[in-house]
Structures are given as C-alpha cells and as structure tokens.
C-alpha positions in Angstrom: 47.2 3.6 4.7 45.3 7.0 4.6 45.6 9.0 1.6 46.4 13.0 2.4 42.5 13.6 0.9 41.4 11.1 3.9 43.3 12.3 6.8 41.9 16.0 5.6 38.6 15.0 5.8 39.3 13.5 8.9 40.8 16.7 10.4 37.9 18.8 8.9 34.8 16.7 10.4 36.2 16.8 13.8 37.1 20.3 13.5 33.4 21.4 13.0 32.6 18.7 15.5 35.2 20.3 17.8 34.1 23.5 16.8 30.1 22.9 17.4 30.2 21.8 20.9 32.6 24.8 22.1 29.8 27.0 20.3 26.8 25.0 22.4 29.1 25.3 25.9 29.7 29.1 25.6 25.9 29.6 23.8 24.8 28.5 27.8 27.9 30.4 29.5 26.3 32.5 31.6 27.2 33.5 35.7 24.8 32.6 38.8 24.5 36.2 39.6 23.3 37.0 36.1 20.8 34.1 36.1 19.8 35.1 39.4 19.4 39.3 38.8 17.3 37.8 35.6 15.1 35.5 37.5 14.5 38.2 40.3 13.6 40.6 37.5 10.9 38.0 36.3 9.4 37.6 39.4 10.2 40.9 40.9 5.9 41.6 42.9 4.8 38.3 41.7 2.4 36.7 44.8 4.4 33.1 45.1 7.8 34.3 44.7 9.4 30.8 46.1 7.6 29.1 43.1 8.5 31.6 40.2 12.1 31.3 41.3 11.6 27.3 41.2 9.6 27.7 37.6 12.4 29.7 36.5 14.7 27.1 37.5 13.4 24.3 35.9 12.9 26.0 32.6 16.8 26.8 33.1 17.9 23.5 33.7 15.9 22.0 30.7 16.9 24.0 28.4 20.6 22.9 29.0 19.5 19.3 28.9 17.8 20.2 25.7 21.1 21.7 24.4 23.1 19.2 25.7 20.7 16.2 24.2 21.4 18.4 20.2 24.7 18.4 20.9 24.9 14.5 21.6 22.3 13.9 18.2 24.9 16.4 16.4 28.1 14.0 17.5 26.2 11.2 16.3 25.4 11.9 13.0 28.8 13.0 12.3 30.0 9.6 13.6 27.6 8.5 11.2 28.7 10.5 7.9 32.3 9.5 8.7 31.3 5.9 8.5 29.0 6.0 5.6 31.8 8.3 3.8 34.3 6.0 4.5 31.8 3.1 3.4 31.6 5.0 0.1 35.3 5.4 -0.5 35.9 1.7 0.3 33.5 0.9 -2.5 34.8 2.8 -4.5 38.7 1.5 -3.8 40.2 4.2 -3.0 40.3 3.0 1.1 
C-alpha cells in the first residue's frame, strides 16, 4: 500500500509532467493567418516567392517536430525518475 509521502510524489511528478507539455502545446499556439501574415512579411519582394513560402514552411513544421521530439525525451525521463525513485525507496523498505 502507498504511503501519503508516495502518493504526493506521485501527484507532484505528473503534475509538472502535466504541467510541461500544456506549456510546449501553447509555446507553438499560434493561428494560420498569423503564420501566414509572418511568412508574407519574410518574403514580401523576394524573386522566388513560391520557394520562400515553402522554406518558411519547412522550418515551421520542424521546429514543432523538434518541440514535439523534447517533449517525448521530457516524459521519458520522468518515467525514468519515478522508477529509479521508486527503486530507491524499495531498497530502502519503505515501498
């Protein structure tokens, strides 16, 4: 059976796991017509216009698989601390 201590711990690692990926989702909250106003404003007079907008795209698209790849490592290493600190109190007997 779970001590109080335990079941608080639990609560607060998924908490600021909880907490972390709502943070990453709204960091890359942003509308289509505000992405595209900002990618007509970088290639507002540029010569290949078609390929700005397509460069702009890309570098868009990975930079949320970039986000969404830290937000993966984040989850697990805290599935890893909550194993090794449950590892540690089952040493230690108090599991």
């Amino acid at each position: 059976m779970m001590k109080t201590f335990q079941k608080s711990t639990l609560k607060a690692m998924m908490t600021i796991c909880g907490g972390g990926l709502i943070a990453l989702t709204l960091a890359g909250c942003t509308s289509a017509q505000d992405q595209h106003y900002e990618d007509n404003r970088a290639c507002y007079g540029s010569r290949h216009y078609n390929g700005c907008m397509n460069q702009q795209q890309y570098h868009r698209d990975r930079e949320q698989l970039m986000n969404q790849e830290r937000a993966l490592i984040n989850a697990q290493q805290a599935r890893e601390n909550l194993k090794m600190l449950r590892e540690i109190r089952r040493k230690r007997g108090e599991y």
